[in-house]
C-alpha positions as CSV (number, residue, x, y, z in Angstrom):
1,X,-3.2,-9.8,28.9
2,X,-3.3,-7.8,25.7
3,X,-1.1,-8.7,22.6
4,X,1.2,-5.8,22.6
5,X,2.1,-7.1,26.2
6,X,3.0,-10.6,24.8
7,X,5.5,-9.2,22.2
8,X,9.4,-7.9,22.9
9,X,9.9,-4.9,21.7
10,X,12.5,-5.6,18.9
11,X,9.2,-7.6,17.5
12,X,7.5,-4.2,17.4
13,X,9.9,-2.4,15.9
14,X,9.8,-4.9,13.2
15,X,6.3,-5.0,13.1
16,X,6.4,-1.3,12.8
17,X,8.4,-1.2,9.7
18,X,6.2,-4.1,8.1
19,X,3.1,-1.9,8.5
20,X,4.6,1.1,7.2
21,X,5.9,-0.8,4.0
22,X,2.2,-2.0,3.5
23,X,0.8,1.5,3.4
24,X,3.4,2.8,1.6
25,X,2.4,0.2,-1.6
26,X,-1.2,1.1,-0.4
27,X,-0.2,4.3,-1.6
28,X,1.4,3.7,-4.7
29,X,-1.4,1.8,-6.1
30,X,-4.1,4.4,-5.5
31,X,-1.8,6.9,-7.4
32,X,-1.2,4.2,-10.4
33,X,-5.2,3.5,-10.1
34,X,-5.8,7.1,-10.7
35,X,-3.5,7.5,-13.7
36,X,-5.2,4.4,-15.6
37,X,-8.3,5.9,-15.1
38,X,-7.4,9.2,-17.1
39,X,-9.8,9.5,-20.3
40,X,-6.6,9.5,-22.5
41,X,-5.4,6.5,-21.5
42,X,-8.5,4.7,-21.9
43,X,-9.1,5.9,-25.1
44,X,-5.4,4.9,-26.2
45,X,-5.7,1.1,-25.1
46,X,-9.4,0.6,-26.7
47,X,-8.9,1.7,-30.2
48,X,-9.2,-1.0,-32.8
């Protein structure tokens, strides 16, 4: 018996949104990760 078998389907639905909502801020952070690695920036936070 498989796992998806075990579960009722309102669990999957949920499920389904939870996963989605996890790649969406998967998302977000590789976008603010590339921003805060633009030369300007860097230059900006490390001057004395």
């Amino acid at each position: 018996m498989s796992t998806r078998d075990t579960i009722r389907p309102s669990g999957l639905s949920r499920r389904n949104r939870i996963e989605r909502t996890i790649n969406r801020f998967k998302q977000f952070r590789r976008i603010a990760t590339r921003y805060e690695k633009r030369a300007e920036n860097y230059s900006c936070r490390h001057k004395s």
